[in-house]
PASEBA-1860 file (N, C-alpha, C; in nm, 3 decimals):
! residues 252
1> XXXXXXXX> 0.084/-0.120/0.000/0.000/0.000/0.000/0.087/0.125/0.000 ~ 0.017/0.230/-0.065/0.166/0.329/-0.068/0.154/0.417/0.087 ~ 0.256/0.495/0.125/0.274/0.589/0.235/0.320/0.671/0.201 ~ 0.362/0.785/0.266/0.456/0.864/0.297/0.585/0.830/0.402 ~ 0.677/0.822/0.312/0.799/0.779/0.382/0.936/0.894/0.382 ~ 0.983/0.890/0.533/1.069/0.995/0.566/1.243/0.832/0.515 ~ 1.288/0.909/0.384/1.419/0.832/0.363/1.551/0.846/0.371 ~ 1.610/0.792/0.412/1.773/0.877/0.422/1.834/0.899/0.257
9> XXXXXXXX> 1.866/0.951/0.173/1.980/0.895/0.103/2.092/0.879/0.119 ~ 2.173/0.749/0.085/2.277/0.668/0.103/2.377/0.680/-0.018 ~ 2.331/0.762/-0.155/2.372/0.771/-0.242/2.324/0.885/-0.337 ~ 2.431/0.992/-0.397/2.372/1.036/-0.525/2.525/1.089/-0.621 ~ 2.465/0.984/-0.704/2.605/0.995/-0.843/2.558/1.078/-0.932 ~ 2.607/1.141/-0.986/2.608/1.225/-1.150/2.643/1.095/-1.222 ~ 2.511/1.070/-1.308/2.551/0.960/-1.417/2.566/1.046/-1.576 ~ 2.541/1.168/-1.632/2.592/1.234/-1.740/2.520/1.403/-1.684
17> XXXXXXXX> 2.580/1.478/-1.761/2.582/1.642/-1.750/2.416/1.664/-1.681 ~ 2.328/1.599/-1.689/2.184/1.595/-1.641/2.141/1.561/-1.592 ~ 2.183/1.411/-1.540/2.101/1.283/-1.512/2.176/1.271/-1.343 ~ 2.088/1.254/-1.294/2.145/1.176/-1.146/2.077/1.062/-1.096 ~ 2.129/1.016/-1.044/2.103/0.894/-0.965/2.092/0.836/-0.810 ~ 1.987/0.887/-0.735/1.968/0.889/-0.624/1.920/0.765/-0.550 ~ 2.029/0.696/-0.450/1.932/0.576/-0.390/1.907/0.614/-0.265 ~ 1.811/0.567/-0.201/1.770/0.580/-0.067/1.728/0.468/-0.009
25> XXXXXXXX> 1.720/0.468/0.157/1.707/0.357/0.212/1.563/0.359/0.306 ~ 1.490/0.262/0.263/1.359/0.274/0.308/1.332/0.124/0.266 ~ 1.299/0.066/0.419/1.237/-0.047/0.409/1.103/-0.103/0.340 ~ 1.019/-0.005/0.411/0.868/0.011/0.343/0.866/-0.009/0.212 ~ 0.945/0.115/0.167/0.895/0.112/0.027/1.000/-0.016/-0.085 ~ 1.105/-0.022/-0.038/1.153/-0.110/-0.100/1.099/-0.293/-0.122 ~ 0.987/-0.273/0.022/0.930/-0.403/0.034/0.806/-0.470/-0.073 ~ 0.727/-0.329/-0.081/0.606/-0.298/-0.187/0.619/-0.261/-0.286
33> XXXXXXXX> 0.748/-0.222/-0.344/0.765/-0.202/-0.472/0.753/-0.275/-0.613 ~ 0.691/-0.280/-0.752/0.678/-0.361/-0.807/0.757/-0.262/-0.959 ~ 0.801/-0.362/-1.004/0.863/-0.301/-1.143/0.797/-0.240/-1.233 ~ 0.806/-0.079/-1.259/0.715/-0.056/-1.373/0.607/0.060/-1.256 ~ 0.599/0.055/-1.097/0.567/0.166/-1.032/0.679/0.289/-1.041 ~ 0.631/0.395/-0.960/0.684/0.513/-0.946/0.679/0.575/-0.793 ~ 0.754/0.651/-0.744/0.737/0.707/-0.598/0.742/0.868/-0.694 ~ 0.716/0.943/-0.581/0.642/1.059/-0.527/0.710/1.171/-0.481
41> XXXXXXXX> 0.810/1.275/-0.474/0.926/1.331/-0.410/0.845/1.430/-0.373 ~ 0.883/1.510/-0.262/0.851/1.640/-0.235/0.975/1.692/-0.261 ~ 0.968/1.816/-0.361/1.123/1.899/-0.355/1.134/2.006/-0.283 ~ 1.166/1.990/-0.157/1.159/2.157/-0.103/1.034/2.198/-0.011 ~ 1.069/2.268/0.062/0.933/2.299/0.153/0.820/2.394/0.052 ~ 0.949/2.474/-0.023/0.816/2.545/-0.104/0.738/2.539/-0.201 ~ 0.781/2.429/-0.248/0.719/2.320/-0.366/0.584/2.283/-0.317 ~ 0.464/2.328/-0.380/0.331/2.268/-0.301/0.356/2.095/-0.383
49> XXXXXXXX> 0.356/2.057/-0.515/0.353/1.941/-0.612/0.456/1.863/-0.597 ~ 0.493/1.745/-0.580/0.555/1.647/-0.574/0.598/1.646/-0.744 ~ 0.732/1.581/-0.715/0.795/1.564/-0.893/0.746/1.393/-0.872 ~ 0.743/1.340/-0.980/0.697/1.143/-0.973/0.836/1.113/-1.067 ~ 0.882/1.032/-0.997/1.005/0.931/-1.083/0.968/0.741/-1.061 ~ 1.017/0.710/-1.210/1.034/0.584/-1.191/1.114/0.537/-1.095 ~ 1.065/0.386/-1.038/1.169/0.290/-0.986/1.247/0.242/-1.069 ~ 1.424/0.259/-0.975/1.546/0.195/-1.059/1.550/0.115/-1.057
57> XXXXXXXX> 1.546/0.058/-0.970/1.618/-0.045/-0.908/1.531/-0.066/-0.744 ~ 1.549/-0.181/-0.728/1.554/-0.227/-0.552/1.656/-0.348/-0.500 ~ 1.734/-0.297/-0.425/1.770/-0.421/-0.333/1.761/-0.401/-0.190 ~ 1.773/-0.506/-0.164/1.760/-0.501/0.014/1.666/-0.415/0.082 ~ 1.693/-0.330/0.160/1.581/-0.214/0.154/1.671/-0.073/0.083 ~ 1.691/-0.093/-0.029/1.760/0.046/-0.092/1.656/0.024/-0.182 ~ 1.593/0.184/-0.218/1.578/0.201/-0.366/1.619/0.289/-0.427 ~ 1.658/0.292/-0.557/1.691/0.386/-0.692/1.610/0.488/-0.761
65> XXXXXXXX> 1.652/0.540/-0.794/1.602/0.655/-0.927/1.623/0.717/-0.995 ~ 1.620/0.791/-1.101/1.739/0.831/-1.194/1.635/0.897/-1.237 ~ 1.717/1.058/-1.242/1.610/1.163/-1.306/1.700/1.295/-1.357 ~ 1.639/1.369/-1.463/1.732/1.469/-1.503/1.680/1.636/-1.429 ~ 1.764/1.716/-1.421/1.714/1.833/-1.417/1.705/1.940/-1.488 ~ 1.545/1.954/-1.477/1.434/1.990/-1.563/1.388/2.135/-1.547 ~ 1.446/2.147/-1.416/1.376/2.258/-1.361/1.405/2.316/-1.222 ~ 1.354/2.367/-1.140/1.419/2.392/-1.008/1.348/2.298/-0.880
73> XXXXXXXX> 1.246/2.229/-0.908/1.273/2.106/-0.825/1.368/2.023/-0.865 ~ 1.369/1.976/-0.966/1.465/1.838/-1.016/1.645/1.895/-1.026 ~ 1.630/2.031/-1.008/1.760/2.105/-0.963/1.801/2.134/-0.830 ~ 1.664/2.092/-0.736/1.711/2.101/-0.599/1.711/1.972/-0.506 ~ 1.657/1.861/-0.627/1.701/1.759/-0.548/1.856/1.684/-0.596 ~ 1.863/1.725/-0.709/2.057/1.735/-0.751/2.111/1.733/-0.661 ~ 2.092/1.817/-0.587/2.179/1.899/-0.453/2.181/1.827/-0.342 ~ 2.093/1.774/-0.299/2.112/1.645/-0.173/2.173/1.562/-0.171
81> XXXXXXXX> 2.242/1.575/-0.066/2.372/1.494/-0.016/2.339/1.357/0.031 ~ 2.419/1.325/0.097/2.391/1.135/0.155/2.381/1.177/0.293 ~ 2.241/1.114/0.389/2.236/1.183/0.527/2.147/1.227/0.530 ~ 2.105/1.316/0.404/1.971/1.412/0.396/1.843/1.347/0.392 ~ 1.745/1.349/0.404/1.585/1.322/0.347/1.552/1.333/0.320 ~ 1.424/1.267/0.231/1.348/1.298/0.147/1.210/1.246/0.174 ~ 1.131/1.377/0.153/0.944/1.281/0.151/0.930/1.257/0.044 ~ 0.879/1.111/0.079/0.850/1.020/-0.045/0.772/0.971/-0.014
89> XXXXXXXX> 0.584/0.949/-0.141/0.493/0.931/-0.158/0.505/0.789/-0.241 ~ 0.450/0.709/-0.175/0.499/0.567/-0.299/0.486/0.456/-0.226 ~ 0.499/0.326/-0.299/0.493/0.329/-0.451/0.372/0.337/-0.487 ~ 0.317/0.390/-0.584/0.247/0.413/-0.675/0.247/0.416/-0.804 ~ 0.073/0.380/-0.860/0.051/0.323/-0.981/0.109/0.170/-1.014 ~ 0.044/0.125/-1.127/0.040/-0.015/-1.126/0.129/-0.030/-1.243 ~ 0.244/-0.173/-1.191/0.356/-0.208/-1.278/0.359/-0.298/-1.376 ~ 0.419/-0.385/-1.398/0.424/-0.439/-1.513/0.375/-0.583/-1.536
97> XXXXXXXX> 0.324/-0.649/-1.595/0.295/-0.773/-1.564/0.389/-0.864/-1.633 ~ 0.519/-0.893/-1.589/0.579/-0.965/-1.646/0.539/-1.085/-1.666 ~ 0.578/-1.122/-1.785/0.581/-1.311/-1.797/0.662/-1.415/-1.826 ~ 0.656/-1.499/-1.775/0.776/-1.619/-1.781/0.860/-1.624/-1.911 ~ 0.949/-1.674/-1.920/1.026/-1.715/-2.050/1.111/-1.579/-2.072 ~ 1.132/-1.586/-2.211/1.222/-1.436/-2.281/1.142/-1.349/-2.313 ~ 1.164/-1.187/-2.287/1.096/-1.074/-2.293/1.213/-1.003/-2.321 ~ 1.149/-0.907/-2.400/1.233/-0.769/-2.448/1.209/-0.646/-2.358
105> XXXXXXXX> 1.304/-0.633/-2.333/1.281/-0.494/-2.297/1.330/-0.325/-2.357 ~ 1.271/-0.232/-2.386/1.285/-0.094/-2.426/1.293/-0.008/-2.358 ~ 1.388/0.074/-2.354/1.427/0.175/-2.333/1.453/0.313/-2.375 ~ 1.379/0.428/-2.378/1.404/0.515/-2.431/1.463/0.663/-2.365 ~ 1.605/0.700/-2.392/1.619/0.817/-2.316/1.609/0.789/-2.132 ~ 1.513/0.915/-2.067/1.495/0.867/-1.910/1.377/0.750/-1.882 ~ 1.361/0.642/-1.970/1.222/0.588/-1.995/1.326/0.465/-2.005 ~ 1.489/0.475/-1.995/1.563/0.326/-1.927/1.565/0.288/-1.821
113> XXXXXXXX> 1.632/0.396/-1.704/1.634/0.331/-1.591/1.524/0.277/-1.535 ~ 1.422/0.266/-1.530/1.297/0.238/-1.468/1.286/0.062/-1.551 ~ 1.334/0.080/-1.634/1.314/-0.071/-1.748/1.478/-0.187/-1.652 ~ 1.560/-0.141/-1.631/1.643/-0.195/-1.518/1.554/-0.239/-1.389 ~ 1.464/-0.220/-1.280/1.401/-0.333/-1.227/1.323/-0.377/-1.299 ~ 1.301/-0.374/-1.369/1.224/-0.475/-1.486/1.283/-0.610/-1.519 ~ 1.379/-0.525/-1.548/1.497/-0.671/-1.593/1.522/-0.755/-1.480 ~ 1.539/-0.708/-1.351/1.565/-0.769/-1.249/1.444/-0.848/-1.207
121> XXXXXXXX> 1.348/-0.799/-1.238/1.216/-0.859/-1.205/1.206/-1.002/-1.274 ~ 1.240/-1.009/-1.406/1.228/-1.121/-1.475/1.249/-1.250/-1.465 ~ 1.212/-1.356/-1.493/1.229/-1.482/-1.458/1.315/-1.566/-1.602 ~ 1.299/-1.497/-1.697/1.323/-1.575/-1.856/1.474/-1.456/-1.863 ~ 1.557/-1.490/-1.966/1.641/-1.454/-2.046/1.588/-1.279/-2.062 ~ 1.653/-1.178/-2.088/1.595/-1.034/-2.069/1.703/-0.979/-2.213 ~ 1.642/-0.944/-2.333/1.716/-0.885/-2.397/1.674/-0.699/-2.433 ~ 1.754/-0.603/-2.370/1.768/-0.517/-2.372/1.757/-0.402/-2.468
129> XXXXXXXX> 1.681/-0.327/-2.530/1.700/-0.236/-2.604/1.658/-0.099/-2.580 ~ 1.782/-0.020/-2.581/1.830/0.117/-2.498/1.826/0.231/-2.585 ~ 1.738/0.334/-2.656/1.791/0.415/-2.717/1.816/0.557/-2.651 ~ 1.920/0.643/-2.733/1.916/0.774/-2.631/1.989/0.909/-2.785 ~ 1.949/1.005/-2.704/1.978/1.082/-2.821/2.142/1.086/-2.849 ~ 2.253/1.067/-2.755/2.359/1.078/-2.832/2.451/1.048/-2.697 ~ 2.572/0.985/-2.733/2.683/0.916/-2.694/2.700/1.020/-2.456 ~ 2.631/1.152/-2.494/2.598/1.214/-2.377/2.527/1.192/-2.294
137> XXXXXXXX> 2.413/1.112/-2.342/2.308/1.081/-2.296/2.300/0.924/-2.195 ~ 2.349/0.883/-2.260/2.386/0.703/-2.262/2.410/0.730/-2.100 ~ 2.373/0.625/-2.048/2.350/0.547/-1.909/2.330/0.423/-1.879 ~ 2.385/0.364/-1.785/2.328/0.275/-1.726/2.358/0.153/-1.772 ~ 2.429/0.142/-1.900/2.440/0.028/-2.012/2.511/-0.080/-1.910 ~ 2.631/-0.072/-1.805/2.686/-0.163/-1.742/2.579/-0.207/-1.649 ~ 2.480/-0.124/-1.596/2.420/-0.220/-1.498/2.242/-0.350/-1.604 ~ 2.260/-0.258/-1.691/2.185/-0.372/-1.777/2.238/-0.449/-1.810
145> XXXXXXXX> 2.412/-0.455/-1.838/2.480/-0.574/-1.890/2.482/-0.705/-1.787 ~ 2.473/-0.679/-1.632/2.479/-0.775/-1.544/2.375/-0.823/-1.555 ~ 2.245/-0.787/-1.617/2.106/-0.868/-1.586/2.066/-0.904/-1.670 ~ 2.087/-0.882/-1.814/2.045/-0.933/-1.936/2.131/-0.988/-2.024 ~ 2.049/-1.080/-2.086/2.134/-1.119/-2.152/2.208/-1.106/-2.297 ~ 2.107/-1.004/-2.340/2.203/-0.903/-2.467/2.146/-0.765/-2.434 ~ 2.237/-0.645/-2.468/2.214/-0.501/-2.443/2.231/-0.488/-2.589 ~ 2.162/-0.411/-2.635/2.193/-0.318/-2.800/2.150/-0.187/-2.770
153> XXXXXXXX> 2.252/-0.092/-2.764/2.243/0.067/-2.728/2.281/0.100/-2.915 ~ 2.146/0.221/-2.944/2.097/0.309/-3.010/2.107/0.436/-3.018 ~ 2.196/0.516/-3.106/2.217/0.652/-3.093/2.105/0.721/-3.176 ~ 2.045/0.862/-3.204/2.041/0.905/-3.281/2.164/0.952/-3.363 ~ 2.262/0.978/-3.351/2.325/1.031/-3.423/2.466/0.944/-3.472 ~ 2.441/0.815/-3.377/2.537/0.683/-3.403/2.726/0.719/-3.360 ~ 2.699/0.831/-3.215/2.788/0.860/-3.178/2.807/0.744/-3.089 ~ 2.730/0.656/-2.995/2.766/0.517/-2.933/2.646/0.472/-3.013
161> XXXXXXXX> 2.670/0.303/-2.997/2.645/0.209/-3.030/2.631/0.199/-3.148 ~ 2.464/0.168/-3.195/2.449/0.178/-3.372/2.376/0.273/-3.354 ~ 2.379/0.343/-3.508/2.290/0.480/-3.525/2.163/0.409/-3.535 ~ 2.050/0.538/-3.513/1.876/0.457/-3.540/1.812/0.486/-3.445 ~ 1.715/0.391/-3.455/1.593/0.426/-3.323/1.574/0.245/-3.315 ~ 1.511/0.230/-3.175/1.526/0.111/-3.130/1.398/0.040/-3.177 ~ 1.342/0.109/-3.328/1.236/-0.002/-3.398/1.308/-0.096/-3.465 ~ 1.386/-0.056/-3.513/1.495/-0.145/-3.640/1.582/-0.274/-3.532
169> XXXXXXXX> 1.615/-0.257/-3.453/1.645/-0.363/-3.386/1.527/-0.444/-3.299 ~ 1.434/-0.400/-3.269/1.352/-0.486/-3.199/1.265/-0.522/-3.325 ~ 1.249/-0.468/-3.401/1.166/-0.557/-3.556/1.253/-0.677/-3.554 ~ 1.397/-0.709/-3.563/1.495/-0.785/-3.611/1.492/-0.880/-3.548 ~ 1.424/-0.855/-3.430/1.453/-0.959/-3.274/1.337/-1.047/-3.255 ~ 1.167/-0.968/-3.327/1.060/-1.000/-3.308/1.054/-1.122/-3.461 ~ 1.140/-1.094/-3.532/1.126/-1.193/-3.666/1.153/-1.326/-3.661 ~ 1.317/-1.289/-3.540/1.360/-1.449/-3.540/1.253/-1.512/-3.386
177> XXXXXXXX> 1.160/-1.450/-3.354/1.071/-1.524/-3.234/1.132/-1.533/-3.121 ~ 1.018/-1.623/-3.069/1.057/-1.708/-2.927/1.016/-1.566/-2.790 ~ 0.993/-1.492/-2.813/0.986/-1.397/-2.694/0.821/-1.383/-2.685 ~ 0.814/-1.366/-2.554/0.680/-1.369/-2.448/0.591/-1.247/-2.436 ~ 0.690/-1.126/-2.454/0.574/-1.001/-2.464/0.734/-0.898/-2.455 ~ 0.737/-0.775/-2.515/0.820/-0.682/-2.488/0.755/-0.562/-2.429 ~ 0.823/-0.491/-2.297/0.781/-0.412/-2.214/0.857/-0.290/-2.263 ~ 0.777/-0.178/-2.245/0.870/-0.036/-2.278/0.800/0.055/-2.221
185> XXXXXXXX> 0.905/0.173/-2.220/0.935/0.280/-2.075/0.982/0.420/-2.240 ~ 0.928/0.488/-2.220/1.001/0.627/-2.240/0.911/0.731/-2.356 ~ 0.948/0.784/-2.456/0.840/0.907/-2.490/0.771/0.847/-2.573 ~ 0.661/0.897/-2.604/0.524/0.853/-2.614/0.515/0.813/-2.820 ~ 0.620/0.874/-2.899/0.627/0.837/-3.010/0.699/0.732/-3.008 ~ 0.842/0.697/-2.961/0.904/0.591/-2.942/0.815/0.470/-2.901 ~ 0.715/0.481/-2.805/0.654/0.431/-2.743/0.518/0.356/-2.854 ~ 0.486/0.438/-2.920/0.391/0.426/-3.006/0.469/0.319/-3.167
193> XXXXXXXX> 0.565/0.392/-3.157/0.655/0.300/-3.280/0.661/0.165/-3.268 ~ 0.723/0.143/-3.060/0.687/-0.022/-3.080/0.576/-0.080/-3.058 ~ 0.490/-0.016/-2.995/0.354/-0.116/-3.026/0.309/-0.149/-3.158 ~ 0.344/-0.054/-3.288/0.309/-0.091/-3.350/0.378/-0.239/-3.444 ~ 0.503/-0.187/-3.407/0.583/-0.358/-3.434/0.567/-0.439/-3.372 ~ 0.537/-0.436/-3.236/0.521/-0.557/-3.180/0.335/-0.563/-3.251 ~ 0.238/-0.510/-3.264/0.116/-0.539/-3.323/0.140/-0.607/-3.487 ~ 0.213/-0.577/-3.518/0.278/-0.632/-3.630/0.331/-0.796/-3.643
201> XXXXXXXX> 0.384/-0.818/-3.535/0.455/-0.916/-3.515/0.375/-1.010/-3.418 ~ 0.266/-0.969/-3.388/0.167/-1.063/-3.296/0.215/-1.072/-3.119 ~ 0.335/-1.021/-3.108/0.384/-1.008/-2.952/0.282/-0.898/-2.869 ~ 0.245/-0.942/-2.747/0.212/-0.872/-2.662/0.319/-0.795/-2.592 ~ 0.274/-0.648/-2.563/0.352/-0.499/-2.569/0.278/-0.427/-2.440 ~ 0.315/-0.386/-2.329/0.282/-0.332/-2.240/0.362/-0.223/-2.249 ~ 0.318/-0.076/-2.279/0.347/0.050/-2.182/0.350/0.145/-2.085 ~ 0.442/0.187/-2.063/0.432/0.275/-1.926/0.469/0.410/-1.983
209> XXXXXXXX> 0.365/0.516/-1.951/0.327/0.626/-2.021/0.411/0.686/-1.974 ~ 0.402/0.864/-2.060/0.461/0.932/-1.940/0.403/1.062/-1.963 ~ 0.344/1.134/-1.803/0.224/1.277/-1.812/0.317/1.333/-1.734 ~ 0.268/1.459/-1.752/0.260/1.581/-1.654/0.158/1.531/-1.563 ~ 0.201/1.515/-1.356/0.133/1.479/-1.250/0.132/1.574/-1.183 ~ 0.008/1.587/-1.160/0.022/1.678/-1.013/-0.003/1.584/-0.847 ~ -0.139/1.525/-0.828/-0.143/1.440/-0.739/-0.082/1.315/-0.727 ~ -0.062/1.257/-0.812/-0.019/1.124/-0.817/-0.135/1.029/-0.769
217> XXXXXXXX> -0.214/1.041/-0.735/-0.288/0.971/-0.669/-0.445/0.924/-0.744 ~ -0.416/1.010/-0.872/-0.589/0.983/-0.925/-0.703/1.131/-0.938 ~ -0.655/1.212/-0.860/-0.738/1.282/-0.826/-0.776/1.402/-0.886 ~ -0.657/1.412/-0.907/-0.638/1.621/-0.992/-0.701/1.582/-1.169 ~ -0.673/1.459/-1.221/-0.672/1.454/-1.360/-0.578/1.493/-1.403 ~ -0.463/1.559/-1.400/-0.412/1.620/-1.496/-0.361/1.521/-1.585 ~ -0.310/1.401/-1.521/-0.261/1.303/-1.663/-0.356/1.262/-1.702 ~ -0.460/1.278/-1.719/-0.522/1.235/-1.841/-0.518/1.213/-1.976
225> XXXXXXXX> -0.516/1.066/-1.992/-0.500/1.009/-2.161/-0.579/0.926/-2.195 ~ -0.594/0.902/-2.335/-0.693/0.858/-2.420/-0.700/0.687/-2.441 ~ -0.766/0.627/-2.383/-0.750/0.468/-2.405/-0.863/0.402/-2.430 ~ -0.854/0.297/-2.435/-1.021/0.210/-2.486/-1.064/0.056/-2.412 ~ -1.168/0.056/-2.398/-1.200/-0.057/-2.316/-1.334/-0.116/-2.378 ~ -1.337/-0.245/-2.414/-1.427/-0.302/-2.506/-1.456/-0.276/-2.634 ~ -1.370/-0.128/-2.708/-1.383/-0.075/-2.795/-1.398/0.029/-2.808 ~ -1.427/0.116/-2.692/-1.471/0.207/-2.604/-1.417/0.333/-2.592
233> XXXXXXXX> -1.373/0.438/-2.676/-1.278/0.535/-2.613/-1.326/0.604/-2.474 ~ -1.222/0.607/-2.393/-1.194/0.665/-2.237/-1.097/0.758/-2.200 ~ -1.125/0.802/-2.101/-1.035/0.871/-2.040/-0.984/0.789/-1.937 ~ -0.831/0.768/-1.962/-0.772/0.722/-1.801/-0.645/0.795/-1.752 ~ -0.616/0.799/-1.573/-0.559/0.848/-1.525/-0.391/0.752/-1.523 ~ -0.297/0.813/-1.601/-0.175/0.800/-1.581/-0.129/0.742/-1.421 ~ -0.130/0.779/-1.373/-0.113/0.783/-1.215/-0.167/0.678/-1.154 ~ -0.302/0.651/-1.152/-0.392/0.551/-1.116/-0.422/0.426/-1.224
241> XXXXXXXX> -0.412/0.457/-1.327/-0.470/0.335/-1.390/-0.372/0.271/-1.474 ~ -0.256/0.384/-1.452/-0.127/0.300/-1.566/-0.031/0.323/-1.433 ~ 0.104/0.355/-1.427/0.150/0.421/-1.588/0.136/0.292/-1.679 ~ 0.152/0.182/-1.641/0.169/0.111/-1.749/0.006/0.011/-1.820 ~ 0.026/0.024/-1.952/-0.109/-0.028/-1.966/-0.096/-0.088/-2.085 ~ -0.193/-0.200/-2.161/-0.125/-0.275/-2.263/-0.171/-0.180/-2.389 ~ -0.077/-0.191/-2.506/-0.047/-0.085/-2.562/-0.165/-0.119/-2.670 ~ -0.272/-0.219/-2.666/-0.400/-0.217/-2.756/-0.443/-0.166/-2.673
249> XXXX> -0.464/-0.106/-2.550/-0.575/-0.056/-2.500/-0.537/0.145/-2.498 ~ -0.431/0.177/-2.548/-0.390/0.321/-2.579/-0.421/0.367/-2.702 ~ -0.525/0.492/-2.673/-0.556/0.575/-2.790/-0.473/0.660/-2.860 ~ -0.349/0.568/-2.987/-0.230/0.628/-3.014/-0.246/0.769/-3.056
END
């Protein structure tokens, strides 16, 4: 069930010119956490809105997160040291439904780290696909290499890995078979590109959206997006009813 939890952090690395990586230690939430949720930050006393980040990672009672700064919350939690605290609302929203055997996983930009407990979550073989806009961007690739069993990192501009977008390799992957459903994390065209290959290819495709939140909780609406149920166009809440949701039921 989610809470409000007072956390120490135990960790925060600069993983590129933007991106940080904050773990904290909280039993609670590390206990209830499911791959594919999100926690809740308060930045600052004068912040009325909570910023929402994916889960990185969990072990033990540590959890992860990896977020860029965007702005002057996500610029003032940069700044916290190891020692400090943080209110944290979480976990929240509903994660991923993994399934047995080999699954793909996608990554796009800040729409990877969150796809890392994913991988960890898994029970089958986990093959990885990471794209990011350019050789600056890139993260995280060593800690996906310990959990999966192939990584293929995607540049736009083919400054690391191969140039492209991560349709052309997961088309390639969905041809030769054998995989159970591919899960993906990051912006909403990327996002839309592979459902449509995986709809192509007959694989089941779960996404995890990504809105502008204010409550996190269901309440405010503001993530509101377009999905369908029985055939049905709807409105559903990001926050509450996803983030992640299967990608036939999203009004692309």
């Amino acid at each position: 069930m989610p809470g409000v939890h007072e956390c120490g952090i135990t960790e925060n690395v600069k993983l590129t010119d933007t991106a940080y990586s904050i773990t904290v230690a909280c039993n609670a939430l590390a206990k209830e956490a499911l791959a594919g949720q999100f926690i809740h930050i308060k930045c600052g006393d004068e912040r009325l809105l909570r910023r929402p980040f994916g889960i990185c990672s969990v072990r033990n009672d540590m959890l992860r997160f990896v977020f860029e700064v965007k702005g002057a919350g996500t610029r003032w939690l940069s700044e916290r040291k190891p020692g400090e605290k943080l209110d944290i609302l979480g976990p929240l929203g509903n994660g991923f439904d993994i399934p047995g055997g080999d699954i793909i996983i996608v990554g796009g930009g800040l729409g990877a780290p969150p796809m890392l407990y994913t991988a960890q979550s898994a029970s089958g073989c986990v093959t990885a696909v990471l794209g990011f806009r350019d050789a600056g961007r890139v993260m995280m690739t060593g800690d996906f290499g310990k959990v999966c069993g192939s990584v293929i990192v995607m540049t736009d501009d083919g400054s690391a890995g191969v140039r492209g977008t991560v349709e052309k390799p997961l088309e390639n992957l969905l041809e030769n078979g054998g995989y159970k459903a591919v899960l993906a994390c990051g912006q909403l065209a990327m996002q839309r590109a592979v459902a449509f290959v995986c709809e192509k290819h007959g694989v089941p495709c779960q996404v995890s959206l990504e809105e502008r939140m204010g409550c996190g909780v269901g309440a405010c609406l503001v993530c509101a997006c377009r999905t369908r149920k029985d055939g049905t166009a709807q409105m559903s809440r990001v926050c509450k009813d996803g983030p992640v949701f299967d990608s036939r039921d999203v009004v692309w």
